[in-house]
C-alpha positions as CSV (number, residue, x, y, z in Angstrom):
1,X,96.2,82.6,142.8
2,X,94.4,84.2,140.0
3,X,96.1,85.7,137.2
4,X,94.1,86.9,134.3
5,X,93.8,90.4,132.6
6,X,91.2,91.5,130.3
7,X,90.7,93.8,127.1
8,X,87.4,95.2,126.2
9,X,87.6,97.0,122.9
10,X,83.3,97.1,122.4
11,X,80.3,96.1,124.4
12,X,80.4,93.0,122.4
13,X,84.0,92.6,122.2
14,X,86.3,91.3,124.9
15,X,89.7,88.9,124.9
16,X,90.8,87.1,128.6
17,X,94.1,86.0,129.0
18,X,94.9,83.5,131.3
19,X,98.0,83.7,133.2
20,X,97.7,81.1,135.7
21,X,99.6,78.8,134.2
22,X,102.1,81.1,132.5
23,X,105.4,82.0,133.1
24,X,105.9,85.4,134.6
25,X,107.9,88.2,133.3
26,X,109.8,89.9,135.1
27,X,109.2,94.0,135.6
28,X,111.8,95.7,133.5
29,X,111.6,92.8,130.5
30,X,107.5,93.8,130.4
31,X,108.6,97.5,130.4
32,X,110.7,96.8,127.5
33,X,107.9,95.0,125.7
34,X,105.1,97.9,126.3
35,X,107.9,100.4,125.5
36,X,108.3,98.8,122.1
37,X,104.9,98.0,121.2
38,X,104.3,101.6,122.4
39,X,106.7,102.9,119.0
40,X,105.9,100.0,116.9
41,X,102.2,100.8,116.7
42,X,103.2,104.7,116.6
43,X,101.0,105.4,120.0
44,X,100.7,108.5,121.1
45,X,100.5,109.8,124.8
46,X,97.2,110.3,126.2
47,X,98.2,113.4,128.9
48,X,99.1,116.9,127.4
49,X,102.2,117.2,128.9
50,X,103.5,114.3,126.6
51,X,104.3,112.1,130.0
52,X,103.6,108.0,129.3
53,X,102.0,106.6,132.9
54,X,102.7,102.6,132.6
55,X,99.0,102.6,132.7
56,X,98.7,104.5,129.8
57,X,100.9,103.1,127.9
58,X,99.2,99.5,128.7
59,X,96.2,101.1,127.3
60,X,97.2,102.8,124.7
61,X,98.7,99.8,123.2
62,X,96.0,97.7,123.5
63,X,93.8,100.0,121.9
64,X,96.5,100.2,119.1
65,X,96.5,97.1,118.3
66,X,92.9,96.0,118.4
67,X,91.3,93.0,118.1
68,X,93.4,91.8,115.2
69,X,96.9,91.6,117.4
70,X,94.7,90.9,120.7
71,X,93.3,87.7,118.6
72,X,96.8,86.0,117.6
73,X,96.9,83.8,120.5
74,X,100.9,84.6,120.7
75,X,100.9,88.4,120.6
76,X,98.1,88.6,123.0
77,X,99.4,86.2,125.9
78,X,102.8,88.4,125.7
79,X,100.6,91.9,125.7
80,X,98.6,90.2,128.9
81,X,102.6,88.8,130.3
82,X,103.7,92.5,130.4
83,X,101.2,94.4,131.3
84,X,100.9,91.9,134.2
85,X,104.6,92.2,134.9
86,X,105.2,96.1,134.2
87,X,101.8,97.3,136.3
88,X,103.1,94.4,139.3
89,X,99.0,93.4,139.1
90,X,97.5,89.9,139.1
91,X,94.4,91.1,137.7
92,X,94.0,93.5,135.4
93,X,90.9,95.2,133.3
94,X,91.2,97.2,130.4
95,X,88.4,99.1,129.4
96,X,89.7,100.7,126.3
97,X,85.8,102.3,124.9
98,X,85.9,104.1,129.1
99,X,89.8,105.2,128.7
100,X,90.5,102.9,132.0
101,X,92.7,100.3,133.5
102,X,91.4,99.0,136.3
103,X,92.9,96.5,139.2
């Protein structure tokens, strides 16, 4: 089965991480890891109500930490592991420049 999920940050700019091969995480460890990036890279919500959808916080991180963490082959193969694990998708596109995380 495929497992991959994608970050667009530009029309010219995209990272693909494999997860075929990879070992899975499970849901509440890739909660944990979004949930930290989310106050390590000081991310703010995107809704006015201050309420953090897993799929905004998958985005929000990603576009926080840009192509210089989504480039360090370690950070970005955990980022792909957890989003994977905490959104319970396969396949997964983030379209950071459109706001949208797509299945």
């Amino acid at each position: 089965m495929q497992s991959e999920v994608s970050v667009r940050l530009a029309d010219d700019q995209e990272f693909r991480f494999d997860l075929t091969s990879a070992e899975p995480m499970a849901h509440e460890a890739g909660r944990r890891w979004l949930d930290d990036q989310f106050t390590a890279l000081d991310c703010e919500p995107l809704r006015a109500s201050g309420k953090v959808l897993l799929a905004d916080k998958v985005l929000t991180v990603a576009q926080a930490a840009g192509a210089h963490l989504l480039a360090q082959p370690e950070w970005g193969q955990a980022f792909a592991r957890a989003a994977s694990a905490a959104l319970a998708r396969n396949v997964i596109r983030v379209d950071v420049p459109a706001m949208a995380v797509t299945y």
